[in-house]
BAPALO-460716 format. One record per atom (N, C-alpha, C): residue in one letter; x, y, z. Coordinates in steps of 0.02 Angstrom, whole numbers, plus 50000, padded with zeros to 5 digits. Layout:
<lumgus>
AXYZ ...
</lumgus>
This chain:
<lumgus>
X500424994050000 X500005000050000 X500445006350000 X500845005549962 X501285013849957 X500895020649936 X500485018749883 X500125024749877 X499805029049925 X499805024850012 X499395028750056 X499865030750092 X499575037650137 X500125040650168 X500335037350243 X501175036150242 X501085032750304 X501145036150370 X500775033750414 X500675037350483 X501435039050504 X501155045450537 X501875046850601 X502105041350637 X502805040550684 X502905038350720 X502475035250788 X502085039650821 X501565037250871 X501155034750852 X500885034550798 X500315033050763 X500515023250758 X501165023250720 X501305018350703 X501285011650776 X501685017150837 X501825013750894 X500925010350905 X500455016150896 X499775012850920 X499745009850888 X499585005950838 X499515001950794 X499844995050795 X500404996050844 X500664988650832 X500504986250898 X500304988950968 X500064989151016 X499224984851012 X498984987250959 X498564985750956 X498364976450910 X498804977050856 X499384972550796 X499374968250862 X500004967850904 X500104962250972 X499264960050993 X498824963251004 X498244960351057 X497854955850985 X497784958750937 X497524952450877 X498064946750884 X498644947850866 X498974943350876 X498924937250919 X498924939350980 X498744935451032 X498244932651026 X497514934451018 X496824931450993 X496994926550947 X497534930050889 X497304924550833 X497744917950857 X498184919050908 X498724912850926 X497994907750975 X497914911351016 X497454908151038 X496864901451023 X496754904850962 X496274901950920 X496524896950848 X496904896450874 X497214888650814 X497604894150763 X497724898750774 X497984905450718 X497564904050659 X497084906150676 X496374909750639 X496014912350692 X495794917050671 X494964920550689 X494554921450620 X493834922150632 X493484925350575 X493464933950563 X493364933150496 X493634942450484 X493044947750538 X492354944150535 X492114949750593 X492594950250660 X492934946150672 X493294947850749 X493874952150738 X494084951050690 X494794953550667 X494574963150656 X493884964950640 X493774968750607 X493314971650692 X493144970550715 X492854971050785 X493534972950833 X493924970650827 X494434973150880 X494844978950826 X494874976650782 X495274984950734 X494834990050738 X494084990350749 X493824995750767 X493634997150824 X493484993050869 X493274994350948 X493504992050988 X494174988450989 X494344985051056 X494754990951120 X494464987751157 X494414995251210 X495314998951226 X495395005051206 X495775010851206 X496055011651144 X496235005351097 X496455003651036 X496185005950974 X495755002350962 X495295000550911 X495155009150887 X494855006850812 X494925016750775 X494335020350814 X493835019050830 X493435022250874 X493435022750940 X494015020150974 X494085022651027 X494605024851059 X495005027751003 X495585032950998 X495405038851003 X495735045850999 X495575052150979 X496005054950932 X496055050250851 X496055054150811 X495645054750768 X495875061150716 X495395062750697 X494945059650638 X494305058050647 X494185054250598 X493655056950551 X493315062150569 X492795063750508 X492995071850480 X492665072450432 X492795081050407 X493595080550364 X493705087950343 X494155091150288 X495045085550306 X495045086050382 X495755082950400 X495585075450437 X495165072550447 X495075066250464 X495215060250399 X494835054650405 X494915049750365 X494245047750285 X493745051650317 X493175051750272 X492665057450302 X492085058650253 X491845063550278 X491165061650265 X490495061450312 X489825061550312 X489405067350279 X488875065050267 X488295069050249 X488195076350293 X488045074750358 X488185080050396 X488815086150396 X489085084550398 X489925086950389 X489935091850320 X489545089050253 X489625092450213 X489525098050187 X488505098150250 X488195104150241 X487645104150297 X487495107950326 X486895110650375 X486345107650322 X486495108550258 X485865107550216 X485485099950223 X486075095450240 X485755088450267 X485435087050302 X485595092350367 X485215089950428 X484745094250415 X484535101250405 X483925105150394 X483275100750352 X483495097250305 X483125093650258 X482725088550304 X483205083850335 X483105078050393 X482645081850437 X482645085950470 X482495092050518 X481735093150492 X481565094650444 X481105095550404 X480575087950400 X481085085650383 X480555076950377 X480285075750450 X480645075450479 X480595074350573 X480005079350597 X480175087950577 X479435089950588 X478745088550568 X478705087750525 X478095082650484 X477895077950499 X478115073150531 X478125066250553 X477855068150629 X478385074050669 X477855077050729 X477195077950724 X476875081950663 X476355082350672 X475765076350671 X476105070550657 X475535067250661 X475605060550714 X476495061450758 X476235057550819 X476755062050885 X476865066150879 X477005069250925 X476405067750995 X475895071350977 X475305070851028 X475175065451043 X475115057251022 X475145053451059 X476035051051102 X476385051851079 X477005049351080 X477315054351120 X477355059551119 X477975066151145 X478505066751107 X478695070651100 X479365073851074 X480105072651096 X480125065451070 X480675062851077 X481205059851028 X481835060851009 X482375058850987 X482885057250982 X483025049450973 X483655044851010 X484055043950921 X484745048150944 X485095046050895 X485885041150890 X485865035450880 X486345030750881 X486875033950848 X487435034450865 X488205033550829 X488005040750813 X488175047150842 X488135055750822 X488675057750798 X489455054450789 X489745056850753 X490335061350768 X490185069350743 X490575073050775 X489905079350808 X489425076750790 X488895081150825 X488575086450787 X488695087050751 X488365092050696 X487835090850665 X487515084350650 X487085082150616 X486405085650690 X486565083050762 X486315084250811 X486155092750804 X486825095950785 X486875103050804 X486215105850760 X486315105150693 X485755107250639 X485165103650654 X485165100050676 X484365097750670 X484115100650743 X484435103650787 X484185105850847 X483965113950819 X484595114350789 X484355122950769 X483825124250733 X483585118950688 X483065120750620 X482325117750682 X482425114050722 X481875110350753 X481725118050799 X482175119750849 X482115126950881 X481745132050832 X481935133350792 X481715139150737 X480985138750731 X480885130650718 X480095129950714 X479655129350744 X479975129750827 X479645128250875 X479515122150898 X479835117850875 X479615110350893 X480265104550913 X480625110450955 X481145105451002 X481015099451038 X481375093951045 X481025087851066 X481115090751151 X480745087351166 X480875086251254 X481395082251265 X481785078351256 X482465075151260 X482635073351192 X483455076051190 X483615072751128 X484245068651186 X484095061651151 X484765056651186 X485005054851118 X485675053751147 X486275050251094 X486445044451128 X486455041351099 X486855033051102 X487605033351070 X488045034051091 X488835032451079 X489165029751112 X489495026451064 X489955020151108 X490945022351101 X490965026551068 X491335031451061 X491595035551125 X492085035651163 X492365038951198 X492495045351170 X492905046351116 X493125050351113 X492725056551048 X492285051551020 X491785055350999 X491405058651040 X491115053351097 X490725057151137 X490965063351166 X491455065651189 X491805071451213 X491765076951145 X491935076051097 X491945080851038 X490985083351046 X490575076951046 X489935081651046 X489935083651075 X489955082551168 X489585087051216 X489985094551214 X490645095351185 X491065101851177 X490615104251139 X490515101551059 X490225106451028 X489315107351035 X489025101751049 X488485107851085 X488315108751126 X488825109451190 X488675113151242 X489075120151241 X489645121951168 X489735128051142 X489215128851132 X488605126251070 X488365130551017 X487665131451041 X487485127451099 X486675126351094 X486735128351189 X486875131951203 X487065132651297 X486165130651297 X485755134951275 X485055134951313 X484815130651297 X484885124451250 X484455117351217 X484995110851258 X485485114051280 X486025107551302 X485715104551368 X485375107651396 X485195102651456 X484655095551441 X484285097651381 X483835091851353 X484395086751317 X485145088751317 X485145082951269 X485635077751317 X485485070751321 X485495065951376 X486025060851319 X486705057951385 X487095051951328 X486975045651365 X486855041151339 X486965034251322 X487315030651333 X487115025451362 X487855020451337 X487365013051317 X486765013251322 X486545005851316 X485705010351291 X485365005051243 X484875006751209 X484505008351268 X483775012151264 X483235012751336 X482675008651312 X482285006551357 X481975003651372 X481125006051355 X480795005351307 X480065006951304 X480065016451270 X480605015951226 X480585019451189 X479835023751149 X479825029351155 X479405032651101 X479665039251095 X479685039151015 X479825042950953 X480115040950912 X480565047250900 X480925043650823 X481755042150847 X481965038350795 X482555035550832 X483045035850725 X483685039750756 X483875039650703 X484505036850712 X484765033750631 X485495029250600 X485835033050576 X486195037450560 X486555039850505 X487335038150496 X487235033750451 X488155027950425 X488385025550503 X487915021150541 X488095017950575 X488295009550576 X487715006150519 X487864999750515 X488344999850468 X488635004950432 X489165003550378 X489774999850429 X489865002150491 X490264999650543 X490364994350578 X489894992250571 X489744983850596 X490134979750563 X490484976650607 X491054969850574 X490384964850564 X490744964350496 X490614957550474 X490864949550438 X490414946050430 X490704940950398 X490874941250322 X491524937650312 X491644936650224 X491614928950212 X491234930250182 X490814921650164 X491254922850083 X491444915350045 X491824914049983 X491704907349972 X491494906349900 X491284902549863 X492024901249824 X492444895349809 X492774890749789 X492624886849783 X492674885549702 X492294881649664 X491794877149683 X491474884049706 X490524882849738 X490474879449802 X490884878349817 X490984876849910 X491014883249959 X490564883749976 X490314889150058 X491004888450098 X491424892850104 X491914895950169 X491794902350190 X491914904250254 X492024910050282 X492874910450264 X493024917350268 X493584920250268 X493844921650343 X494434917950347 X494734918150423 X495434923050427 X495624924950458 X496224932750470 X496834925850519 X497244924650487 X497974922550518 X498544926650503 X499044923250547 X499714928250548 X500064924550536 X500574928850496 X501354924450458 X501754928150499 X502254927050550 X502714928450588 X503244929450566 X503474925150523 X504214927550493 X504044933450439 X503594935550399 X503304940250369 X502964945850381 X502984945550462 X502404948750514 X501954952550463 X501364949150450 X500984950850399 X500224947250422 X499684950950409 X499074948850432 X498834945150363 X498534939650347 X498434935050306 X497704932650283 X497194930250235 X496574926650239 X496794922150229 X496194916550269 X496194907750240 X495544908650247 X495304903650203 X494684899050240 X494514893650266 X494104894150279 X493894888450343 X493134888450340 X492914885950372 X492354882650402 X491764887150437 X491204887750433 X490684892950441 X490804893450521 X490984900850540 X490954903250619 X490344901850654 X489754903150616 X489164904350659 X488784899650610 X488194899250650 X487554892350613 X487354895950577 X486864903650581 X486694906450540 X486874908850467 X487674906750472 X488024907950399 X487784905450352 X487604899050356 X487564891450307 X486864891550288 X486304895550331 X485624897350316 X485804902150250 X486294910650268 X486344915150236 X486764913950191 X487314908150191 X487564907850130 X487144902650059 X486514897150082 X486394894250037 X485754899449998 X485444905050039 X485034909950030 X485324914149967 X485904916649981 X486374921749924 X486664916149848 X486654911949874 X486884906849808 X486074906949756 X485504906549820 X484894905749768 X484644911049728 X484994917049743 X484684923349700 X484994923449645 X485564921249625 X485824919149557 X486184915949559 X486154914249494 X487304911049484 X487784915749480 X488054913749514 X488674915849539 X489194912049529 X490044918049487 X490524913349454 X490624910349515 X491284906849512 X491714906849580 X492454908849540 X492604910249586 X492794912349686 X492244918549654 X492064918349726 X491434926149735 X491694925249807 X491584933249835 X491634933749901 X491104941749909 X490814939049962 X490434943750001 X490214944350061 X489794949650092 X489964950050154 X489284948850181 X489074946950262 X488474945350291 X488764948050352 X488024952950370 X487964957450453 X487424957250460 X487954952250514 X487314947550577 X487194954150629 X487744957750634 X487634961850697 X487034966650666 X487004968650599 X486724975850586 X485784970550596 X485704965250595 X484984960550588 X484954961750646 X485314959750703 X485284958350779 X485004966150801 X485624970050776 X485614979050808 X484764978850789 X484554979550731 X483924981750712 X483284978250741 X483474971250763 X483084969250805 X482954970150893 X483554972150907 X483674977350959 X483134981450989 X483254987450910 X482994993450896 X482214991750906 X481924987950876 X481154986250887 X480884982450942 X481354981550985 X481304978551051 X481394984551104 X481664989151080 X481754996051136 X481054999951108 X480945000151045 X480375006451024 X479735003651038 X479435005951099 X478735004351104 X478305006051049 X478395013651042 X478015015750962 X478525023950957 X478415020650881 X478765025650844 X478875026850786 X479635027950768 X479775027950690 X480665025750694 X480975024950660 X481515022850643 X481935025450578 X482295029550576 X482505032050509 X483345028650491 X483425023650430 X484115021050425 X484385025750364 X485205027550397 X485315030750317 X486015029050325 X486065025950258 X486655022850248 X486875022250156 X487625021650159 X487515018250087 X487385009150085 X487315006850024 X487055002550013 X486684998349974 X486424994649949 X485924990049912 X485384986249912 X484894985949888 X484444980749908 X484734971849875 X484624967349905 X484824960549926 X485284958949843 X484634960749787 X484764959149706 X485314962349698 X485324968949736 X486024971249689 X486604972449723 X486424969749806 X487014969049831 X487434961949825 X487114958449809 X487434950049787 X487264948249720 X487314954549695 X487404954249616 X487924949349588 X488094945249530 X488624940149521 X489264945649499 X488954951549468 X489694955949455 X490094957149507 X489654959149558 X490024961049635 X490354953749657 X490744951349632 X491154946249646 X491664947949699 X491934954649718 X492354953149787 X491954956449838 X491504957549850 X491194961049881 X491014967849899 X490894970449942 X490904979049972 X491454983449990 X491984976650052 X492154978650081 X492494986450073 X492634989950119 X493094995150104 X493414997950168 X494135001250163 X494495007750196 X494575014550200 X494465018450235 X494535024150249 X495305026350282 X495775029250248 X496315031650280 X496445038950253 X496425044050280 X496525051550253 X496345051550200 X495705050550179 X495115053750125 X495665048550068 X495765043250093 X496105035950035 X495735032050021 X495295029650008 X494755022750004 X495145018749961 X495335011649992 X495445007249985 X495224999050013 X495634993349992 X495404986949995 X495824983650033 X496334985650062 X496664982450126 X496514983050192 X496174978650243 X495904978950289 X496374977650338 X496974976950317 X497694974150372 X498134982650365 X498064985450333 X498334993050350 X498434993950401 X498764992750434 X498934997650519 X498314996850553 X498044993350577 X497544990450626 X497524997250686 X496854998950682 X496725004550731 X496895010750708 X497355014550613 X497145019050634 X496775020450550 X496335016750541 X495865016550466 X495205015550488 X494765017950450 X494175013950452 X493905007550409 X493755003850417 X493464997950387 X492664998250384 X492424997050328 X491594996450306 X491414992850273 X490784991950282 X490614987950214 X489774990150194 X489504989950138 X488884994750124 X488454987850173 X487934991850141 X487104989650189 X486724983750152 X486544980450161 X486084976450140 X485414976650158 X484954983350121 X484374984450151 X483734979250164 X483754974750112 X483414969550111 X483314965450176 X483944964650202 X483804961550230 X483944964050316 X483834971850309 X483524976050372 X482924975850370 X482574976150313 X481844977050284 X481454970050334 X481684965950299 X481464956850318 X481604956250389 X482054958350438 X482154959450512 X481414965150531 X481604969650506 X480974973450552 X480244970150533 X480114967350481 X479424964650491 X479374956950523 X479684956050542 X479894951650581 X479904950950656 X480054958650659 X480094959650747 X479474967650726 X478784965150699 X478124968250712 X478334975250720 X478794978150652 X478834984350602 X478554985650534 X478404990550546 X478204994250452 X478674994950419 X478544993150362 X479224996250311 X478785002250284 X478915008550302 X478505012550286 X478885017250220 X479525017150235 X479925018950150 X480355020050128 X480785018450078 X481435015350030 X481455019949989 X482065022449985 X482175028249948 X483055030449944 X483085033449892 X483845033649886 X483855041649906 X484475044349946 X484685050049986 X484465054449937 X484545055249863 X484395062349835 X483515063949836 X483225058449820 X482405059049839 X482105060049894 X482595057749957 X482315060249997 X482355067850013 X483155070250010 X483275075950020 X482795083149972 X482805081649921 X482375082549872 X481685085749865 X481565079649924 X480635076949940 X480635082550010 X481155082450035 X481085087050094 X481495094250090 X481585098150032 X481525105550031 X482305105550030 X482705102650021 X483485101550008 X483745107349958 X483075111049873 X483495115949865 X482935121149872 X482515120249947 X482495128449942 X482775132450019 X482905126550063 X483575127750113 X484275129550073 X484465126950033 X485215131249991 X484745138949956 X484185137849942 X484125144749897 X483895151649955 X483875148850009 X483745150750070 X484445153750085 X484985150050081 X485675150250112 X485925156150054 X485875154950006 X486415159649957 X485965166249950 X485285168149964 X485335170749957 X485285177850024 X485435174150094 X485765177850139 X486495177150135 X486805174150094 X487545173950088 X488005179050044 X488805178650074 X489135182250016 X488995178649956 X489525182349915 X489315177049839 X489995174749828 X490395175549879 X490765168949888 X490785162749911 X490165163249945 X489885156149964 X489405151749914 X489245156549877 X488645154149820 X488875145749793 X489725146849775 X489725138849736 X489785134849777 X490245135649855 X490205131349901 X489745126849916 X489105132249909 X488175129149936 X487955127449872 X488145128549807 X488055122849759 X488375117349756 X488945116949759 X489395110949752 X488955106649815 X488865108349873 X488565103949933 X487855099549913 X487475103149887 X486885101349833 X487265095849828 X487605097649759 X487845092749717 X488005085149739 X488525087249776 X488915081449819 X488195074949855 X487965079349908 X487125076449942 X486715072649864 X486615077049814 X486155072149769 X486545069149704 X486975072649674 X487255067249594 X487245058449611 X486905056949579 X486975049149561 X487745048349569 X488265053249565 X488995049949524 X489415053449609 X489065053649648 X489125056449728 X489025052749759 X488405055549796 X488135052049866 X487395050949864 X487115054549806 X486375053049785 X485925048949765 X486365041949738 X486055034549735 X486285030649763 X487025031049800 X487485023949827 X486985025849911 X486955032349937 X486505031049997 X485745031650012 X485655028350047 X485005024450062 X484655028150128 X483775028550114 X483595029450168 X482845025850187 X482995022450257 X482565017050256 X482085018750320 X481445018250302 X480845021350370 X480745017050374 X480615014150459 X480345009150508 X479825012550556 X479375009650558 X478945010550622 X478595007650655 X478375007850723 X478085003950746 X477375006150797 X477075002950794 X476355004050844 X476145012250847 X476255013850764 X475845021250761 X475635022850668 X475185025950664 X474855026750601 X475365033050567 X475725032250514 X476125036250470 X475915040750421 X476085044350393 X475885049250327 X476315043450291 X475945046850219 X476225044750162 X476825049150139 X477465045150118 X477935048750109 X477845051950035 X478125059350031 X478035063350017 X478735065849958 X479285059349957 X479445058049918 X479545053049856 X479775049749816 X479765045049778 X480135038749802 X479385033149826 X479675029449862 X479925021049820 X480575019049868 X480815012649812 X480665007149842 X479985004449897 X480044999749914 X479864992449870 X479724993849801 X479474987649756 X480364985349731 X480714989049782 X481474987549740 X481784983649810 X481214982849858 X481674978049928 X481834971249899 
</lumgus>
């Protein structure tokens, strides 16, 4: 991987600190683990792992950059959908909003300000982060920006209990370790992470299905087409589990997922022969998941389908499927920018176009992300944008 830039000195030291504790796991374990574990301790193993470090990881100098991050215009739009949706269960429900994985807090910051403006601040906004060091970046920045709304907003560390309102995702299951299931010459393996010692080098083999549920989900993905071989792709058990979670905490409500991603057909498409996976290292996207362990991100897209098939499952609505530019679109996305430029210099004018841009082009962020409505034990509006659920 020369083309990527290599970390400083300390950087490197964390990394092999972290390098030793896989190590050890994988000695442990016959020298294999499966890639969700390998990929579970490179992002969360406690002080190590990329999310529970403090560098920097989102925005202009981090490793990748979110929807939020790009423009106020994301969350105002979101902000917008969320008020609408108040009006028709606020009064039974209350004015409440639990948002999983916040980020660097901005998505929070704008949607508090546009919800204030309209008068329809929730009575608690809670965050769920599992993030140390994220969590500290939010409560700085809005308990800078929001002093008089900061006492409503409450942190987390474990889902609550008998939930009501709305409960939002934004590029959280992209994070979820998962499994790499591979077909050789049409024989079902998982992909296992070993170490070559004289090479000190992190390695795949395969082996033998980790979990029971694989062998259900891998003869399932073989039946939606043919597929050459070798094919490899990925299955998240955690993001089925998380979402079943989620409908086990929401007494009644709504559920908003936004992520990039696919529905089932075109995420186990036979072209997509190596799968999703991907890296984040200083705005680098790449396919090496052994990069310096702890200081990259690792992802892999969504498989909406089969979030869809979990929530009706655990007695949810699929209430609507839609790709990020329709929704944004559907919810006033350009007359918040025509709003913005034209209290702005007119040096900001292309900035707040280009942001447009970025949020909706197909050849952006406007078809690869996804936005998926769940609800439960309450009567919905009809969405109000162009919806894709005949494409689950």
């Amino acid at each position: 991987m020369h083309q990527l830039p290599l970390p400083h000195s300390s950087a490197i030291a964390h990394s092999q600190q972290l390098t030793a504790q896989i190590i050890q796991k994988i000695a442990a374990h016959h020298n294999q683990i499966p890639f969700a574990d390998f990929m579970h301790m490179a992002l969360y193993a406690p002080g190590l792992g990329y999310y529970h470090v403090g560098n920097q990881k989102l925005g202009q100098y981090g490793d990748f950059i979110t929807a939020p991050e790009i423009s106020p215009l994301f969350s105002y739009s979101l902000a917008y959908y969320l008020n609408t949706l108040y009006t028709h269960i606020s009064a039974s429900l209350g004015a409440y909003i639990l948002e999983v994985g916040a980020g660097s807090g901005k998505m929070a910051l704008h949607l508090l300000q546009y919800l204030q403006q309209q008068n329809s601040l929730p009575e608690k906004y809670y965050i769920l982060e599992l993030s140390p060091d994220l969590q500290q970046k939010q409560q700085h920045l809005l308990q800078q920006k929001l002093p008089d709304i900061y006492p409503r907003i409450v942190w987390l560390d474990t889902l609550p209990q008998n939930f009501k309102g709305i409960i939002l995702a934004n590029e959280v299951l992209d994070a979820m370790p998962v499994h790499l299931l591979s077909w050789q010459a049409n024989q079902l393996q998982e992909k296992y992470v070993s170490y070559h010692h004289p090479k000190q080098s992190f390695y795949f083999t395969d082996g033998e299905l980790s979990h029971p549920l694989l062998s259900q989900k891998g003869e399932y993905i073989a039946s939606l087409q043919h597929h050459t071989s070798p094919y490899i792709t990925e299955v998240n058990l955690l993001a089925e589990s998380w979402l079943a979670s989620i409908a086990d905490c929401l007494e009644a409500g709504v559920c908003i997922v936004i992520d990039y991603g696919f529905p089932e057909q075109e995420y186990y498409h036979p072209d997509r022969n190596t799968g999703t996976l991907m890296c984040h290292y200083q705005h680098h996207s790449h396919t090496d998941p052994f990069f310096y362990p702890g200081l990259q991100d690792i992802t892999a897209h969504v498989n909406f389908t089969a979030l869809a098939n979990t929530a009706v499952q655990h007695a949810m609505q699929v209430n609507a499927f839609t790709t990020q530019a329709y929704f944004l679109l559907g919810n006033h996305l350009v007359e918040f920018a025509q709003q913005q430029i034209a209290t702005s210099p007119s040096s900001n004018i292309y900035p707040i176009s280009q942001a447009v841009r970025t949020l909706t082009l197909a050849e952006e962020m406007g078809e690869l992300f996804k936005v998926l409505v769940l609800s439960k034990n309450i009567t919905m509006p009809a969405p109000h944008f162009t919806d894709l659920r005949q494409h689950l």
